[in-house]
N, C-alpha and C positions, 0 to 999 in steps of 0.2 A: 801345643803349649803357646802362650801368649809369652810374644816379646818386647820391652820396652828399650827403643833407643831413642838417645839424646845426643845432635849431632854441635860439637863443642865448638866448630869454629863459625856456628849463627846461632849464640847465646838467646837469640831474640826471637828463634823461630822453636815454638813449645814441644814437646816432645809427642814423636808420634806414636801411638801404641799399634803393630800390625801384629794381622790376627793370622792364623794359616786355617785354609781352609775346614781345616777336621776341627779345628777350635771352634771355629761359625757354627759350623752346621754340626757338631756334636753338641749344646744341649736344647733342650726342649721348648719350643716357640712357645710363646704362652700370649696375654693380652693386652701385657702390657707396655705402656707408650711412654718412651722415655723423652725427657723433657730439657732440652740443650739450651742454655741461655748465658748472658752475660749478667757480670753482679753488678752492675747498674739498674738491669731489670727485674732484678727480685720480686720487686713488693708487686708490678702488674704478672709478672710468670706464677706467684703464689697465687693470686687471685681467678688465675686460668685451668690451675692447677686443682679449685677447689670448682670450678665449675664443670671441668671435663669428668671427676666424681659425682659430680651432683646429676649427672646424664648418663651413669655408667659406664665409662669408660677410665679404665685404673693406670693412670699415670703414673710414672715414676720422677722425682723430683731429687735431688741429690743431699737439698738441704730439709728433705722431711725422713727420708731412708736412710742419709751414711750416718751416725750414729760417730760420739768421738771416741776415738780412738782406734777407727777404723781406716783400713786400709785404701784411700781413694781412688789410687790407679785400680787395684785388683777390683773391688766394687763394680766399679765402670765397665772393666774388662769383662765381666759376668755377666752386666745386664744389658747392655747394647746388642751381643749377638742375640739372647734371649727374645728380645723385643718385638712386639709384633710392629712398631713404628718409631722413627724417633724425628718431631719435629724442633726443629732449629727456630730459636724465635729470637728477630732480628730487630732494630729499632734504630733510631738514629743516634743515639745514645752510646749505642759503641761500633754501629757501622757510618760512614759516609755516605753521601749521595752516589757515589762513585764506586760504592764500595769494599774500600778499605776500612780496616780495623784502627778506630780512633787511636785508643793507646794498646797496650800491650794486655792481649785475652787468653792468656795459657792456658788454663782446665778448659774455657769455652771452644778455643781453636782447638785443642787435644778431643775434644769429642766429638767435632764436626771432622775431622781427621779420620777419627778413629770410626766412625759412623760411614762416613763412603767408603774405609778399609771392606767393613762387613757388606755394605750394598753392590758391592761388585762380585760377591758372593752369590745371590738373588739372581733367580731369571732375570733374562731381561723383559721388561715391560713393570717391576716389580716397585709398587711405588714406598718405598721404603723409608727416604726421608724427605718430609715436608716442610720445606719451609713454612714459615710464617711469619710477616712484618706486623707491626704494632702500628707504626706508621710510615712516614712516605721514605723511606731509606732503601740504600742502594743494596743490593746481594753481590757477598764475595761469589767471587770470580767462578773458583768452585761447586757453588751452587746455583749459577744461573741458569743452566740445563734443564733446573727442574721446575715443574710447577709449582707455584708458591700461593698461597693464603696471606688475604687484608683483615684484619680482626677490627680495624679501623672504621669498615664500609659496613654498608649493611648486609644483615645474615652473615656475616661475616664468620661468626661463630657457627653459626650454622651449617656453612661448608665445611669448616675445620671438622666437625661431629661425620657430617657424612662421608667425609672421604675415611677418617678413622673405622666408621664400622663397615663401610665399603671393604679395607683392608683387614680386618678383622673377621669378616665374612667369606674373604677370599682364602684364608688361614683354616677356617674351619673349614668350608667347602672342599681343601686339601686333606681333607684330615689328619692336619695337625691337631695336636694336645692344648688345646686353648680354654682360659679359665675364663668363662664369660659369667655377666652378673645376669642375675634368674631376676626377670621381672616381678615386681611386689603384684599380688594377686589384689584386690580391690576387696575389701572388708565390708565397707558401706557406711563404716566409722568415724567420726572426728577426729582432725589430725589436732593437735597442739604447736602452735610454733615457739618457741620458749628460747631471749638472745638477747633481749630489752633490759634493761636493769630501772625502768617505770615505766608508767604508765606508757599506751601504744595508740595514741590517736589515729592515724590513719593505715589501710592496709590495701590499696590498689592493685590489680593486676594488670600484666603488661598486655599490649592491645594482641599478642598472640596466645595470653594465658599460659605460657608458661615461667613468667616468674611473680613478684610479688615485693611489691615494697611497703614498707614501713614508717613511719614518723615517731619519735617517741620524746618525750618527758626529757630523758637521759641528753641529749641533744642530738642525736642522732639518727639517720638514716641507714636501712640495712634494703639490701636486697637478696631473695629469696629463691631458691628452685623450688615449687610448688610438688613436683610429683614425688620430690626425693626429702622435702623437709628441712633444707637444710639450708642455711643462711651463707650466700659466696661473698658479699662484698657489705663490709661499711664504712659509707660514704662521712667524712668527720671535718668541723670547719665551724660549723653556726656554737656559738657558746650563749643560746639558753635553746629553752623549748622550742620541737618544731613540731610544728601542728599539724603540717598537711602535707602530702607529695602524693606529685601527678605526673605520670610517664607522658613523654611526645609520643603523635601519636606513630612515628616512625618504630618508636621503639626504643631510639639509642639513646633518649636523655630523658633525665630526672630533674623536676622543678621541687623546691621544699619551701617553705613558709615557717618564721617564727618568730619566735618571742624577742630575739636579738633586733630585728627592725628592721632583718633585710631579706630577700629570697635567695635563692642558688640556683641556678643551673647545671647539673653534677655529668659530665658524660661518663657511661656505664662501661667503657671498654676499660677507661683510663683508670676507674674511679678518684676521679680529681674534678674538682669544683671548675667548670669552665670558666662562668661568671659569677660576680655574686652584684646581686642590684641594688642601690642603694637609692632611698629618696622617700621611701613611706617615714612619716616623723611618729609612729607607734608602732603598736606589735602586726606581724603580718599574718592574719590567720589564711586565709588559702591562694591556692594556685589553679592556675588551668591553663594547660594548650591551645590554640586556634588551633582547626580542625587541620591549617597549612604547615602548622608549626611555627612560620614567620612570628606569631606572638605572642605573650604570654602576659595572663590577668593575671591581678593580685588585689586580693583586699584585704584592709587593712583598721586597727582599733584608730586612725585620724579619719575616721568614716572616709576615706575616699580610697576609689578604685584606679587602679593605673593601668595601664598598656605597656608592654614593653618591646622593644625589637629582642628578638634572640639573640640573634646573631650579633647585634652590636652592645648590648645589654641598656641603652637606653630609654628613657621614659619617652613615650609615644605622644600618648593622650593623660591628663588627668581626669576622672569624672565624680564630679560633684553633686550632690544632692538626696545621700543621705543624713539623717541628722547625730546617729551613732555607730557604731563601728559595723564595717561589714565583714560580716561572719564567712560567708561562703561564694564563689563567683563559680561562673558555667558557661562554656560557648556551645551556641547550637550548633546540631552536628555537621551544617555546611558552613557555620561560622560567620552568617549573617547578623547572628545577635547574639547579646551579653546579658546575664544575668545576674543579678548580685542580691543576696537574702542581707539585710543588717538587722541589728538590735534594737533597733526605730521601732520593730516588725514591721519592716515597709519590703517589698518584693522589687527590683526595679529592673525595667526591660528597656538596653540600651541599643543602638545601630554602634554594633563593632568596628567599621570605616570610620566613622564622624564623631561616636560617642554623645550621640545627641540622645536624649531620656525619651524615651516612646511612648513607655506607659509606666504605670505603679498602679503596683496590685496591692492590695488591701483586703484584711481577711482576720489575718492573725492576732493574737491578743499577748504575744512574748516575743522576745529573741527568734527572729528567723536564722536558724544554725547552717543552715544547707540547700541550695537547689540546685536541681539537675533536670536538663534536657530529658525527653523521651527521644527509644532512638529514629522516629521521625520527622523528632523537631517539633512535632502540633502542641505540644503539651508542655507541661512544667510542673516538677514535683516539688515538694516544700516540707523541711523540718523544721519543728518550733517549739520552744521551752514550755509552750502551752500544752501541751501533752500530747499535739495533734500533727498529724500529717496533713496537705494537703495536694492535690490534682487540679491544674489551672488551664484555663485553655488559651495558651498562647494568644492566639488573634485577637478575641473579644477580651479577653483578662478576668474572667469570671472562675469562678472557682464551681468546677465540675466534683468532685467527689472530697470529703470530709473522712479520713482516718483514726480511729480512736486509739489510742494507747493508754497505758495507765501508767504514765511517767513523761516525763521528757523525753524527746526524740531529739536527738543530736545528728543525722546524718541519716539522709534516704538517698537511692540507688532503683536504677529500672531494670528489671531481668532483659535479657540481650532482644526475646523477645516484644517488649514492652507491656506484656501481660502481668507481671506481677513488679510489687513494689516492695521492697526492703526494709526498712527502717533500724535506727540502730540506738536503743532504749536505754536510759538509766536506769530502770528496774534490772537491771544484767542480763537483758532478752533482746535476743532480733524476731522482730514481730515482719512477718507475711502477709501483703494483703490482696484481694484480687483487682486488679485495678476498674473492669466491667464491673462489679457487684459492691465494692466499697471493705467486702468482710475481712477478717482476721482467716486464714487457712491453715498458719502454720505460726509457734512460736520456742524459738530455738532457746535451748536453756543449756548455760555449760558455763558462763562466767561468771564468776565470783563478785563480781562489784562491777562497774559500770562499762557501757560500752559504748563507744566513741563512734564507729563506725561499721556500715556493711556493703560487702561489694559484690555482685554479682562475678563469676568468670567469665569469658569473649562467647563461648559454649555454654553458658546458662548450667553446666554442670553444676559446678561447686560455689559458692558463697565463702568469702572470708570476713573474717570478725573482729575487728580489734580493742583490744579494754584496756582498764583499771587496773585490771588483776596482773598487768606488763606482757600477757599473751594474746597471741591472733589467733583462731580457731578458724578451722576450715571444716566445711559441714556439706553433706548431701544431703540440700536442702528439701529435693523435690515433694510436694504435697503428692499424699494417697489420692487412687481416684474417686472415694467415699470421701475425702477430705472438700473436693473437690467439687464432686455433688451436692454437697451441703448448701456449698456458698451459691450454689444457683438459686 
């Protein structure tokens, strides 16, 4: 039987629940990770909450399970022995540097409590609870024994996943009775992502491909689990349209662009707007990373391009010398040079240290929407309202290969390879081309009205799509190898 006492004469010290051993260990391990946290840190623990789902792993959370008018001690008392793990997530927010408890944590200290009750249960060696800090804060006292997890640092998440199915793995290897989730079999089908309430200009993935973000109409940024579908975090701040976003390429942050007049900087753990940069005097249509991270472009409808520091969020360089707005900016992949398509149709190729104008490229007869690097640098891809793509070759600035589409091209992309090219049409098609032969290979049909954008994944596997219609589509893209043949 589960006993609850409450010792009266330390009002201040929360009540402990102890378990006796037949109560531990009588009933059935199962898989899932209960999730201990203070209610200051809600809104980041919900957001961990929805991404440890999104990876399969079925966490328990107390404010998505207890239901009202439910019993909360008894609750807890159920599912802590049950658990195959329970991490404790810590933050400065209601620990110290020192590690004490800022103000008074009763349900959070009663389950960290009640959680060592059950783990002295456990073989020894048994890693049962985990901590994990948010950021640089100190561990109660009680828990510094153990190893702990930075959600802060990089992969951070990432260790948090594998030590979970490390011990999840170790549960079933006992054979224990553990409910694990059946991997999704691979169809070969279009995924829908459906979360936007308009239109979805951009859909980028993260430089390990497993997640995906967003830009939409609505004013918002979402980010995405790719394999699971399902949207963890929306990043919220800019009050009009945001046009663009571009992960660093570490990983941990998100740059967006829009209509508001300024960018963001969002980091992904926190979901909170790091910076937000002010100084373009119109709308700011895109972003990009230095390959360092140190910088981030932005261009903008007062035709100029800026530079900014990350880290301190301010203006670097200003570069001058389009005559209308720039559409799209692109650092090469070692970050020696800058790119920037505008509405002039002028192409212009800057030295990213100096920001001195190198060349301009000239070709186009509309709105240059989009460039991007090839991923060895030599090249340059080019969208434009004239209906064409085009292939330029960096050095000399000539234009190597001519694309036809039969609409506007709003947004091209190089497969990881740099053998095929993307494009992303207002007919409501992403058109395939081969980059060596110039042709058409493949042309993706699924959305309803226009599409903004197309992006290869890190693995050249999958393509995402973003429109009009307020959905991103994901598509296995790969051309037949008759398709293939053709185009020789």
């Amino acid at each position: 039987m589960t006993a609850i006492q409450n010792d009266p004469s330390a009002p201040h010290v929360p009540k402990v629940i102890h378990y006796s051993r037949e109560a531990c260990g009588g009933g059935k391990v199962t898989a899932r990770v209960f999730l201990s946290h203070a209610q200051d840190d809600k809104p980041r623990v919900e957001r961990l909450y929805k991404r440890l789902k999104a990876v399969g792993i079925s966490p328990w959370l107390h404010s998505e399970e207890v239901k009202p008018g439910q019993d909360w001690d008894f609750e807890i008392s159920q599912v802590i022995p049950t658990s195959a793990a329970v991490v404790v997530i810590l933050s400065s927010r209601s620990v110290t540097k020192k590690g004490s408890f800022r103000k008074k944590q009763g349900y959070f200290q009663k389950e960290i409590e009640c959680a060592l009750a059950v783990a002295k249960t456990k073989p020894r060696g048994t890693r049962f609870i985990m901590p994990v800090r948010l950021d640089d804060c100190g561990l109660p006292e009680n828990l510094r024994q153990l190893h702990w997890v930075d959600l802060f640092v990089r992969n951070g998440f990432e260790n948090l996943h594998q030590s979970l199915q490390q011990r999840i793995v170790s549960i079933t290897d006992s054979s224990s009775q553990v409910a694990t989730a059946a991997p999704k079999k691979s169809t070969g089908q279009t995924r829908t992502l459906i979360g936007h309430q308009e239109r979805v200009y951009a859909a980028p993935f993260s430089p390990r491909g497993a997640y995906l973000a967003s830009a939409s109409y609505d004013h918002r940024v979402k980010l995405w689990h790719v394999a699971e579908g399902c949207d963890l975090l929306t990043f919220e701040g800019h009050t009009d349209m945001v046009f663009w976003v571009a992960f660093s390429h570490s990983g941990l942050l998100l740059a967006s662009a829009s209509r508001d007049r300024t960018a963001r900087i969002w980091d992904i753990e926190s979901g909170r707007a790091a910076t937000t940069l002010r100084g373009h005097k119109h709308w700011v249509h895109s972003v990009a990373f230095a390959p360092n991270d140190r910088w981030l472009a932005t261009g903008s409808d007062d035709a100029t391009v800026r530079l900014w520091s990350v880290q301190t969020g301010r203006t670097r360089l200003v570069l001058r010398g389009h005559y209308a707005a720039v559409m799209s900016v692109a650092f090469s992949p070692v970050g020696k040079n800058l790119a920037s398509g505008g509405a002039d149709s002028a192409i212009k190729l800057w030295k990213a240290d100096s920001g001195r104008n190198v060349r301009t490229l000239l070709g186009h007869s509309d709105s240059v929407t989009c460039v991007v690097f090839s991923p060895d640098g030599r090249q340059l891809a080019s969208a434009s309202h004239d209906q064409t793509a085009r292939l330029w070759d960096v050095k000399t600035g000539t234009t190597l290969k001519r694309f036809k589409a039969k609409s506007q091209v709003n947004s091209v992309a190089f497969s990881p390879d740099g053998q095929f090219l993307a494009g992303a049409c207002f007919d409501g098609t992403v058109r395939i081309w081969d980059v060596t032969t110039g042709k058409s290979i493949r042309v993706l049909k699924g959305h309803v009205q226009r599409v903004f954008s197309a992006t290869f994944s890190p693995n050249g596997h999958l393509l995402a799509s973003a429109g009009e219609d307020r959905t991103i589509r994901l598509w296995k893209w790969r051309p037949s190898p008759k398709a293939l043949a053709r185009s020789k």
